[in-house]
Structure formats: structure tokens, C-alpha cells
PDB file of N, H, CA, C and O in Angstrom:
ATOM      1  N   UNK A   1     128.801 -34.679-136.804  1.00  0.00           N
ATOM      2  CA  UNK A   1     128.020 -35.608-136.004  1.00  0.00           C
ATOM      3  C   UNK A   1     128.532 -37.018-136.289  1.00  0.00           C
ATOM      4  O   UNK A   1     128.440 -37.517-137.410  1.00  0.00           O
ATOM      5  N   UNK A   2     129.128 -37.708-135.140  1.00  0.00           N
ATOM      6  H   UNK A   2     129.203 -37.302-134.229  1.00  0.00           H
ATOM      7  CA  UNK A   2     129.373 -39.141-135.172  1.00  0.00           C
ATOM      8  C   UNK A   2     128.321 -39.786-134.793  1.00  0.00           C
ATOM      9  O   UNK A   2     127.371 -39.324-134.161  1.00  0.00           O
ATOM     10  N   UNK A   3     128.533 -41.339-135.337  1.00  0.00           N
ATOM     11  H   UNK A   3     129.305 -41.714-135.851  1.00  0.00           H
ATOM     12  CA  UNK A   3     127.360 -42.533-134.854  1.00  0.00           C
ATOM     13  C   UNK A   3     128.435 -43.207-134.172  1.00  0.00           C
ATOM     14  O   UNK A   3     129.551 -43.624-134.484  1.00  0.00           O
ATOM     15  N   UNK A   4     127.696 -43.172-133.100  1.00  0.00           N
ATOM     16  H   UNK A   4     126.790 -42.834-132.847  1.00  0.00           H
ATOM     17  CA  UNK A   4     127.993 -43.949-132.218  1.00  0.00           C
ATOM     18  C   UNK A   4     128.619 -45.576-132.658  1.00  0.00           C
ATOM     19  O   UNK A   4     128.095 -46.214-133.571  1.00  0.00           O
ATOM     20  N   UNK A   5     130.077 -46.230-131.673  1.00  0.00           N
ATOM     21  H   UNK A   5     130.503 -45.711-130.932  1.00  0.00           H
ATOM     22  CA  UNK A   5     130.534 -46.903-132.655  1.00  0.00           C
ATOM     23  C   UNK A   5     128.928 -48.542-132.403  1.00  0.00           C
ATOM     24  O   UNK A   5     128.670 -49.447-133.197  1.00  0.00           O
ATOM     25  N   UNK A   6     128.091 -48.158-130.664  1.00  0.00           N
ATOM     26  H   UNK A   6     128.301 -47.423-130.020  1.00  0.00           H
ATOM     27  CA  UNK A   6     127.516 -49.481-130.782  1.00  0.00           C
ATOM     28  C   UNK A   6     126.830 -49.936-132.084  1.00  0.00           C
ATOM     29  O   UNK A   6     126.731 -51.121-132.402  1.00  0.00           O
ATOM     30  N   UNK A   7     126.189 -48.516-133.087  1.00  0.00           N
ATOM     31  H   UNK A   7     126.269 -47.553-132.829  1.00  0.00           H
ATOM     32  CA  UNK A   7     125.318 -48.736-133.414  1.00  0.00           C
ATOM     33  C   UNK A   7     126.050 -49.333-135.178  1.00  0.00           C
ATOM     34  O   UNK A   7     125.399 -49.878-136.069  1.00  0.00           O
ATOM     35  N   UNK A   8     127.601 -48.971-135.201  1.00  0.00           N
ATOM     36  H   UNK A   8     128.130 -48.528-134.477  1.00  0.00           H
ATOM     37  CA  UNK A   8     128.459 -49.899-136.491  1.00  0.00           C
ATOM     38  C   UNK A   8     128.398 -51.273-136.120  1.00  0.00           C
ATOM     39  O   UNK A   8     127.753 -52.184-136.639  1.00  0.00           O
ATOM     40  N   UNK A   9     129.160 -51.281-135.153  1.00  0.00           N
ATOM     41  H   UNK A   9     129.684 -50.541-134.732  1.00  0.00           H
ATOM     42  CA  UNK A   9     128.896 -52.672-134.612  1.00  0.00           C
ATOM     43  C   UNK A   9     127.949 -53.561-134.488  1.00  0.00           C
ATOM     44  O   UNK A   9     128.049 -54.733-134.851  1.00  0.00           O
ATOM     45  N   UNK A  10     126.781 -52.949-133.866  1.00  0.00           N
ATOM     46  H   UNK A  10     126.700 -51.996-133.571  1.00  0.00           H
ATOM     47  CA  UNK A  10     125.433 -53.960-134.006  1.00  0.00           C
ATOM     48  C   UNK A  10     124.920 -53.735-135.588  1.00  0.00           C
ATOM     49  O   UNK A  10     123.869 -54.341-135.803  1.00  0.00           O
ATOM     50  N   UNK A  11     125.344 -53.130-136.526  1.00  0.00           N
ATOM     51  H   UNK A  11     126.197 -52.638-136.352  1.00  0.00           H
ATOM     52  CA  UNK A  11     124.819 -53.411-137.539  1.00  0.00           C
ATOM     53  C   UNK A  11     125.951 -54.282-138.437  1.00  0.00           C
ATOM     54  O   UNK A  11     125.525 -55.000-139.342  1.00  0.00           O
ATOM     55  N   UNK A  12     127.298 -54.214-138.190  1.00  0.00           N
ATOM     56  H   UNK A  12     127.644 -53.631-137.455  1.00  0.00           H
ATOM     57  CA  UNK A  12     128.313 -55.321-138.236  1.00  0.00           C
ATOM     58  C   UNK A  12     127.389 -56.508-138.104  1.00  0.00           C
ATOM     59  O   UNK A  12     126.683 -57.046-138.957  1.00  0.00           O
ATOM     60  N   UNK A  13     127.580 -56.804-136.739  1.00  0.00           N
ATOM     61  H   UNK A  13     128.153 -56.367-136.046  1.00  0.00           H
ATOM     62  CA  UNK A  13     127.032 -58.126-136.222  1.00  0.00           C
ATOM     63  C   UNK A  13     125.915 -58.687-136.945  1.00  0.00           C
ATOM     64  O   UNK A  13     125.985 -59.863-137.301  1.00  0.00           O
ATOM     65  N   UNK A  14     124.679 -57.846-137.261  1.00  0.00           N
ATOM     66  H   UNK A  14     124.623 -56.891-136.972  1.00  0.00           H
ATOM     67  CA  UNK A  14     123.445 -58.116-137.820  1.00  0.00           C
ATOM     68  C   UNK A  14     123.499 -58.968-139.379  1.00  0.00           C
ATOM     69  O   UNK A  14     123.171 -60.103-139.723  1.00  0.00           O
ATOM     70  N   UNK A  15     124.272 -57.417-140.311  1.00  0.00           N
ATOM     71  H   UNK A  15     124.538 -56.495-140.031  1.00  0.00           H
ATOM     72  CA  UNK A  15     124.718 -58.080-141.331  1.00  0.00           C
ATOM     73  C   UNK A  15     125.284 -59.861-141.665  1.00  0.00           C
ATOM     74  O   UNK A  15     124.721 -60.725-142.337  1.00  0.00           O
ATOM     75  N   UNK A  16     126.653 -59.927-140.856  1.00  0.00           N
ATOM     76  H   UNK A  16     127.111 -59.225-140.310  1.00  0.00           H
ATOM     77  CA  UNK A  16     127.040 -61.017-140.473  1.00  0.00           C
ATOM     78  C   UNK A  16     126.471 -62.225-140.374  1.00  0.00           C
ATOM     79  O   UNK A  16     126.819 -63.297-140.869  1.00  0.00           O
ATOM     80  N   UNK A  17     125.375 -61.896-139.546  1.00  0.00           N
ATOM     81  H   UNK A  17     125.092 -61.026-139.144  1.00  0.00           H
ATOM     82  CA  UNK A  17     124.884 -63.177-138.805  1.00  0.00           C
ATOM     83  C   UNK A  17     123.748 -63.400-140.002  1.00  0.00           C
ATOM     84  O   UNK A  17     123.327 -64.547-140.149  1.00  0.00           O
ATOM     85  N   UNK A  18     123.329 -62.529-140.709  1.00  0.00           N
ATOM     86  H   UNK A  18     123.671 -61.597-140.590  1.00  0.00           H
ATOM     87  CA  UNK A  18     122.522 -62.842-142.140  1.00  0.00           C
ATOM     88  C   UNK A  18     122.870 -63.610-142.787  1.00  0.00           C
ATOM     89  O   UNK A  18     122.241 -64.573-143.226  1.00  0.00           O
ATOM     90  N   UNK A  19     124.131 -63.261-142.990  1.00  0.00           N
ATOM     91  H   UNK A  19     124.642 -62.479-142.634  1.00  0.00           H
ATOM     92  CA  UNK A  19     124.974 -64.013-144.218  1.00  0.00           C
ATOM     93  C   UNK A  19     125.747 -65.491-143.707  1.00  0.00           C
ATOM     94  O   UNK A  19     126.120 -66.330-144.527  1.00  0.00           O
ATOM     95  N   UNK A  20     125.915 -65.652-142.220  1.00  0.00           N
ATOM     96  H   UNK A  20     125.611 -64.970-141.554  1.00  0.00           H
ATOM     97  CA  UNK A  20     125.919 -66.972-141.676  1.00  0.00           C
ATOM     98  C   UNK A  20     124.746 -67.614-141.429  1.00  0.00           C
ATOM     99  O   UNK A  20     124.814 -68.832-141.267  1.00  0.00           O
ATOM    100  N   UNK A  21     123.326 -66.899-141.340  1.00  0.00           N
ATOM    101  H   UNK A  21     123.271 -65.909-141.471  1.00  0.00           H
ATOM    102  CA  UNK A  21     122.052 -67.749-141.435  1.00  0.00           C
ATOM    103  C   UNK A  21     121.646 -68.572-143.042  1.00  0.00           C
ATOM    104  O   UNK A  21     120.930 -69.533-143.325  1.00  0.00           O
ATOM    105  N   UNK A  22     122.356 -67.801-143.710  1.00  0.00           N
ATOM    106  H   UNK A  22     122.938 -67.020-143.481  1.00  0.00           H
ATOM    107  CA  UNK A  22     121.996 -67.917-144.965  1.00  0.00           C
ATOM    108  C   UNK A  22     123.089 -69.058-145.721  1.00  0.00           C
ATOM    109  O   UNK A  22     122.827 -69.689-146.745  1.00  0.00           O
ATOM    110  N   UNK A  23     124.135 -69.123-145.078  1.00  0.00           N
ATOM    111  H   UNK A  23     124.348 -68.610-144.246  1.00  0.00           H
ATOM    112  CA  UNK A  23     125.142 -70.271-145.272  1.00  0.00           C
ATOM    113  C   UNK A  23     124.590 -71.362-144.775  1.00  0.00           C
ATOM    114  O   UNK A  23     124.624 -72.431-145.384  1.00  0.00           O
ATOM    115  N   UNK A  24     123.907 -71.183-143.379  1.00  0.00           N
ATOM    116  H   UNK A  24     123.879 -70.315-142.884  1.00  0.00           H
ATOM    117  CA  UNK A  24     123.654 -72.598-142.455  1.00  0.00           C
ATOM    118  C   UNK A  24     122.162 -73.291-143.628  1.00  0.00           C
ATOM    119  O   UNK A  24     122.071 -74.481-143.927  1.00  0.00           O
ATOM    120  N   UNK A  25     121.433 -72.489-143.975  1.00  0.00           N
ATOM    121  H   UNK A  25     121.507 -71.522-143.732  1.00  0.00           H
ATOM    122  CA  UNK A  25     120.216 -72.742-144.642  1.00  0.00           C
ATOM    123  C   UNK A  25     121.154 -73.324-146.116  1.00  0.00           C
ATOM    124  O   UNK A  25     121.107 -74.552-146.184  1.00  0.00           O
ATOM    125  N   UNK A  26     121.846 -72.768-147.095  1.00  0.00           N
ATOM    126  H   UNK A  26     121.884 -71.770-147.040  1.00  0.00           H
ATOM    127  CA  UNK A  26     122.243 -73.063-147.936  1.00  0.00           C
ATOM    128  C   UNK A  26     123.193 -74.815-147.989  1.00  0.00           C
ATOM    129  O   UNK A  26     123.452 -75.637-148.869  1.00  0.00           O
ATOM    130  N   UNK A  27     123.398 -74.712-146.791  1.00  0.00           N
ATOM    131  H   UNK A  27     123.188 -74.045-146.076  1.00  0.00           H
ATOM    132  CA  UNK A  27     124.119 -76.190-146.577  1.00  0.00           C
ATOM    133  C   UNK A  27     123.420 -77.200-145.637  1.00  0.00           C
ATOM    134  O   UNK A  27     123.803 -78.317-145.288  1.00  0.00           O
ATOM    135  N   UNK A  28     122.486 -76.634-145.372  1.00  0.00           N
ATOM    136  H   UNK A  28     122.175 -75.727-145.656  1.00  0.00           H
ATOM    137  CA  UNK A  28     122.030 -77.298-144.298  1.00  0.00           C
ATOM    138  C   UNK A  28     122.334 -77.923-142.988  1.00  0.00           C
ATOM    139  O   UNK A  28     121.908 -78.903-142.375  1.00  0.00           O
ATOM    140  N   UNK A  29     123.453 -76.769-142.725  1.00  0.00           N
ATOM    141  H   UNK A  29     123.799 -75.973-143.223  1.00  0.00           H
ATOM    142  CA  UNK A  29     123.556 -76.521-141.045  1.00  0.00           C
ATOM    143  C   UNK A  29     122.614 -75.868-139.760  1.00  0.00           C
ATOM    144  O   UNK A  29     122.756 -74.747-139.273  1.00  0.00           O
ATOM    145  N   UNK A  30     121.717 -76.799-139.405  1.00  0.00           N
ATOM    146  H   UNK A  30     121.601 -77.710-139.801  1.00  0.00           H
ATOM    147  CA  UNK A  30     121.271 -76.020-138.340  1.00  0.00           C
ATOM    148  C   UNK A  30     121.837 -75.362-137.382  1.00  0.00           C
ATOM    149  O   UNK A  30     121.204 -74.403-136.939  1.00  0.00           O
ATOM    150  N   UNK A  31     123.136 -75.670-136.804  1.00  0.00           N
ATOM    151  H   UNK A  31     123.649 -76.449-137.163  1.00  0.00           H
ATOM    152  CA  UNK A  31     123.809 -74.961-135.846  1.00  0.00           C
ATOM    153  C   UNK A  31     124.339 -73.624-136.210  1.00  0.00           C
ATOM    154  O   UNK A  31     124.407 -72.678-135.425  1.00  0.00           O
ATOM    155  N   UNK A  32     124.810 -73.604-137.789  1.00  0.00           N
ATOM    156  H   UNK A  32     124.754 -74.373-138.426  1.00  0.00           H
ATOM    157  CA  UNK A  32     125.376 -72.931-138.172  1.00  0.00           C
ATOM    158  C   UNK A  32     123.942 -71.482-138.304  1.00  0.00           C
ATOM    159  O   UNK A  32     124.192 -70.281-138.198  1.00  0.00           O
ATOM    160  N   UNK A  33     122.825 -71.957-138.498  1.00  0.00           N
ATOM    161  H   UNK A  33     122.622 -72.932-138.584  1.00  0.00           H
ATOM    162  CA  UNK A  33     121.441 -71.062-139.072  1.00  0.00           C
ATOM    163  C   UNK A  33     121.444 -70.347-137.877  1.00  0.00           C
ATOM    164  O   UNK A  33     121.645 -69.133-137.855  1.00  0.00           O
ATOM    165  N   UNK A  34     121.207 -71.101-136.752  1.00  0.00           N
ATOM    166  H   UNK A  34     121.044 -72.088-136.769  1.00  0.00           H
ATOM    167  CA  UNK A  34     120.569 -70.633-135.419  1.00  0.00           C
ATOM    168  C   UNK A  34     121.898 -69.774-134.786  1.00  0.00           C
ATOM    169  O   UNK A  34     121.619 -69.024-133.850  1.00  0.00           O
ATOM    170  N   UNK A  35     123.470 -69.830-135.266  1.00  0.00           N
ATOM    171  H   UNK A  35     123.696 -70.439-136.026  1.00  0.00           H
ATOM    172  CA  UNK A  35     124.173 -69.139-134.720  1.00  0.00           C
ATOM    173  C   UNK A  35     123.958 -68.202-135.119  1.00  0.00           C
ATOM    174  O   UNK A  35     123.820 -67.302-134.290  1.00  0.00           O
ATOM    175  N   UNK A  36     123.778 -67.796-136.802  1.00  0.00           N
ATOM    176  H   UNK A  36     123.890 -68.528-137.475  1.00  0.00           H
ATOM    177  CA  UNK A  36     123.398 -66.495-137.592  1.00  0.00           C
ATOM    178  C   UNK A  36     122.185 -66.083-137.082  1.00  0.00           C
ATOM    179  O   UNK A  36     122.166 -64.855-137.171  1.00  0.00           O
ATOM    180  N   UNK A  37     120.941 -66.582-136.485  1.00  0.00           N
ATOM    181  H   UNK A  37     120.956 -67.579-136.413  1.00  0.00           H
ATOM    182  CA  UNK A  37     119.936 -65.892-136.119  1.00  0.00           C
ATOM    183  C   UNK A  37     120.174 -65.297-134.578  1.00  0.00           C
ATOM    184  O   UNK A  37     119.413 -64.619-133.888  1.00  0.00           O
ATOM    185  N   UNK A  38     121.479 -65.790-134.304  1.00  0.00           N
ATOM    186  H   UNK A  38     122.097 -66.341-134.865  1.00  0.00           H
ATOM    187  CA  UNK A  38     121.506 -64.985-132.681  1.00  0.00           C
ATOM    188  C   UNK A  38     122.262 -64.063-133.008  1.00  0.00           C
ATOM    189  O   UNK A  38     121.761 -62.969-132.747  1.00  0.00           O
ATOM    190  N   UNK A  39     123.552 -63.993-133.604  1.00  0.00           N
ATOM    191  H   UNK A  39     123.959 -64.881-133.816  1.00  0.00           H
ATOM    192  CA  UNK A  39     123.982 -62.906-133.910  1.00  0.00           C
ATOM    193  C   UNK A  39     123.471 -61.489-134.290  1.00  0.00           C
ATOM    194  O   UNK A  39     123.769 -60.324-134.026  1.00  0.00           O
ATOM    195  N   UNK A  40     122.180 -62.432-135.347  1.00  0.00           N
ATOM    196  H   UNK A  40     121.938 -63.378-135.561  1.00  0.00           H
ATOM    197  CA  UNK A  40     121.394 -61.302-135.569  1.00  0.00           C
ATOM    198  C   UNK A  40     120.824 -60.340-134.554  1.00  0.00           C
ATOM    199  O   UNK A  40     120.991 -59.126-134.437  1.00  0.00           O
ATOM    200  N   UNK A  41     120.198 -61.089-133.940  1.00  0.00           N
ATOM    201  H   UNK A  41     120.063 -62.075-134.035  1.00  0.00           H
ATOM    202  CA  UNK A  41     119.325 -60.231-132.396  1.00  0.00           C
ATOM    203  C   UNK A  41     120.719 -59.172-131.212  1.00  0.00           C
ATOM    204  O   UNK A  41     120.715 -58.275-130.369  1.00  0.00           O
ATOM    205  N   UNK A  42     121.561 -59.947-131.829  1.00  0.00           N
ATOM    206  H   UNK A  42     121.564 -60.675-132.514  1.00  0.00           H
ATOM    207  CA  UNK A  42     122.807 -59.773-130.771  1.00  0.00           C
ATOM    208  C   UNK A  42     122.803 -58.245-131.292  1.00  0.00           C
ATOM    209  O   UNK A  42     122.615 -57.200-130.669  1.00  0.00           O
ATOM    210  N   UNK A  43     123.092 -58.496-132.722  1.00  0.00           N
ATOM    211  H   UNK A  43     123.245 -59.344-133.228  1.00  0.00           H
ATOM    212  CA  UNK A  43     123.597 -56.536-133.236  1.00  0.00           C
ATOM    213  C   UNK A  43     122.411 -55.670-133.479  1.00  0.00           C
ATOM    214  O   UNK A  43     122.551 -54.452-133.594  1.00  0.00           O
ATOM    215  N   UNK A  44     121.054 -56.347-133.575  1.00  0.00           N
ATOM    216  H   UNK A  44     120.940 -57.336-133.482  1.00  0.00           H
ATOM    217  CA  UNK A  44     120.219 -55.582-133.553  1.00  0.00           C
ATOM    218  C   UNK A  44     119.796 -54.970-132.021  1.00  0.00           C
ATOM    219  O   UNK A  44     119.152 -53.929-131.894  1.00  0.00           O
ATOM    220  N   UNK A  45     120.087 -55.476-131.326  1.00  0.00           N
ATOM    221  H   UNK A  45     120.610 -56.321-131.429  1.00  0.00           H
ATOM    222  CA  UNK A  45     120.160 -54.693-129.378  1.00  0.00           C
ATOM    223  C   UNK A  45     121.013 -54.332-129.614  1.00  0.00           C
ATOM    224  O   UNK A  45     120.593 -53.177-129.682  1.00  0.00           O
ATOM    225  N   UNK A  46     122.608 -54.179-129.984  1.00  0.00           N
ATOM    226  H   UNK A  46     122.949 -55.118-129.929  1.00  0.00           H
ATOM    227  CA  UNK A  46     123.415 -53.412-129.736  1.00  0.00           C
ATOM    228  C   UNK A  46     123.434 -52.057-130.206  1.00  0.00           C
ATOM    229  O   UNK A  46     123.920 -51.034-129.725  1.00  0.00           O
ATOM    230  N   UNK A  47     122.339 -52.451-131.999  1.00  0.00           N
ATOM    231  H   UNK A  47     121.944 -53.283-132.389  1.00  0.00           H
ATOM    232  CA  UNK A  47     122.250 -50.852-132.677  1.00  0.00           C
ATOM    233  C   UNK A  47     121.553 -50.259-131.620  1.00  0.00           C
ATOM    234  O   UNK A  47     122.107 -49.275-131.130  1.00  0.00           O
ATOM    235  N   UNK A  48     120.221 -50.686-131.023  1.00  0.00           N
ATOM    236  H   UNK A  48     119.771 -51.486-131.420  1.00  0.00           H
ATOM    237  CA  UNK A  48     119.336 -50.145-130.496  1.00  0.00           C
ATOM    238  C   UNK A  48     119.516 -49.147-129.241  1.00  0.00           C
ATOM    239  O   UNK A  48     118.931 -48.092-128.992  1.00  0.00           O
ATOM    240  N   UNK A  49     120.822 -50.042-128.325  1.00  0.00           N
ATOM    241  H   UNK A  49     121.297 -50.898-128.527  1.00  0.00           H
ATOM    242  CA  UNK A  49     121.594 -49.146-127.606  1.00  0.00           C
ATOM    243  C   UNK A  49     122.194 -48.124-128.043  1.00  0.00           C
ATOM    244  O   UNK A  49     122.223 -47.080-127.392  1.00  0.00           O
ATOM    245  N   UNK A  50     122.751 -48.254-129.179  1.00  0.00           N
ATOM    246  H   UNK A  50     122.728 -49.102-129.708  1.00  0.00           H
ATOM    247  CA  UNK A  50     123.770 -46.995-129.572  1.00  0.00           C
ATOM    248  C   UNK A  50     122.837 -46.087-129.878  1.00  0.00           C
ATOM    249  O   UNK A  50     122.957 -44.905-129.554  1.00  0.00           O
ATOM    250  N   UNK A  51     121.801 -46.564-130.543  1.00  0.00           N
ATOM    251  H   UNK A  51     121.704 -47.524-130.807  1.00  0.00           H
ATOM    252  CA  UNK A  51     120.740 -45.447-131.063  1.00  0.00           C
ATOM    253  C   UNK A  51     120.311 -45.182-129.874  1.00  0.00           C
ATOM    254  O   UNK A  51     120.552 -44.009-129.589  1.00  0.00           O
ATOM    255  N   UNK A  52     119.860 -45.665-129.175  1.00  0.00           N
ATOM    256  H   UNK A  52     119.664 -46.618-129.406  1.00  0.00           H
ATOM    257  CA  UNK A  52     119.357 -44.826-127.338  1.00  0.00           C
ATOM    258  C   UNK A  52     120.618 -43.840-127.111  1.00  0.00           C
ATOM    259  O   UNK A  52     120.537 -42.645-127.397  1.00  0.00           O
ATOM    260  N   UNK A  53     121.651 -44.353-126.639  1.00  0.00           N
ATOM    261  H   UNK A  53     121.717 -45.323-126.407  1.00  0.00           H
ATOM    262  CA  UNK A  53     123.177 -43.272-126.703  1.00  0.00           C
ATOM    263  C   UNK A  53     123.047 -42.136-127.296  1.00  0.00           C
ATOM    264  O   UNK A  53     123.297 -41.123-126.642  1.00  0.00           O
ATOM    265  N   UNK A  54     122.701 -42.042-128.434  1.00  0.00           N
ATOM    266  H   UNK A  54     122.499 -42.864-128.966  1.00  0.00           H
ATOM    267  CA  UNK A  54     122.866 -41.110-129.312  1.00  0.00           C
ATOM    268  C   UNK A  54     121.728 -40.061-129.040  1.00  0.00           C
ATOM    269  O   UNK A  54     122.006 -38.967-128.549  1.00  0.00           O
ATOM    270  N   UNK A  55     120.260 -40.464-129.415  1.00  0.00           N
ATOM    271  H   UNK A  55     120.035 -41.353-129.813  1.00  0.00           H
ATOM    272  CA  UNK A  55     119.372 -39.278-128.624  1.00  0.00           C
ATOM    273  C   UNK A  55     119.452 -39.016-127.289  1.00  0.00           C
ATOM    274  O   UNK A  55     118.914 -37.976-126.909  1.00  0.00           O
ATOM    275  N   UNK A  56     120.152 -39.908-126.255  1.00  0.00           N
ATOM    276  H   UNK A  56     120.589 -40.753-126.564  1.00  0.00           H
ATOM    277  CA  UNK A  56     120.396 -39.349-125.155  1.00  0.00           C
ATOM    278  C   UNK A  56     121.548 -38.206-125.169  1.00  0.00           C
ATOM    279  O   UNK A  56     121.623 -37.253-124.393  1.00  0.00           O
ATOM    280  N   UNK A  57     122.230 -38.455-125.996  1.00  0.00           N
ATOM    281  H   UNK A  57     122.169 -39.229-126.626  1.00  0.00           H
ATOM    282  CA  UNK A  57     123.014 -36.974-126.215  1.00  0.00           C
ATOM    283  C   UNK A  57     122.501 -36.380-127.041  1.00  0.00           C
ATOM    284  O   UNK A  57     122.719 -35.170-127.090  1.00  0.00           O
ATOM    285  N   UNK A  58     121.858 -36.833-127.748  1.00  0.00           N
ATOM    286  H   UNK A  58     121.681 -37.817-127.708  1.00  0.00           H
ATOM    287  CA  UNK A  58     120.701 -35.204-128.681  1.00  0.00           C
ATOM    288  C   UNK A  58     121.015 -35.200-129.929  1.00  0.00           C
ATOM    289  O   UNK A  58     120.792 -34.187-130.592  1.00  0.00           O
ATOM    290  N   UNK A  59     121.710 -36.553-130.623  1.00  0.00           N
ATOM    291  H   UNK A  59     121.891 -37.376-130.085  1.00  0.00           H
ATOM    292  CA  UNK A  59     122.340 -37.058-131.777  1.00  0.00           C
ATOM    293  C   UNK A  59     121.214 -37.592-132.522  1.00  0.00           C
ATOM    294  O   UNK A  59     121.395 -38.127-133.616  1.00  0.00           O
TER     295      UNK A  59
END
């Protein structure tokens, strides 16, 4: 049984954008915070798709 690759990816992305929210807060970049908090949402819909993908094939 494979996972689907959306749902590496949106958890890629998620991770990521943690650890760039957490840079922007640590330095006090707002642009940099709010890019990590979209990223975030970005890979968390993308897991969510892959995870839809996946019980739609019965995964």
C-alpha cells in the first residue's frame, strides 16, 4: 500500500512552513511568519486531498 504522493507533499509543505513561521517569529519577520502560516494551510489541503484520493480508492 502506497500514500499517495499529495499527502508527502502537503505534509512537506506543512512541516516547512512551521519551521519558516517559527524563523519569521524568532527574528521578527512578519512577512516571513505569515508566509510560513500559508504554507502551512497550503500542505495541510493538499494532505487532505491525498487523503480523500486514497479512501476514494479504498486506501
Amino acid at each position: 500500500m502506497s500514500i499517495d504522493k499529495d499527502r508527502v507533499e502537503g505534509s512537506t509543505k506543512n512541516i516547512s512552513g512551521k519551521a519558516k513561521e517559527a524563523f519569521g517569529k524568532a527574528t521578527g519577520d512578519q512577512k516571513t511568519k505569515t508566509e510560513g502560516k500559508a504554507d502551512q494551510v497550503k500542505g495541510k489541503a493538499q494532505n487532505a486531498y491525498g487523503s480523500a484520493k486514497d479512501k476514494a480508492k479504498g486506501k
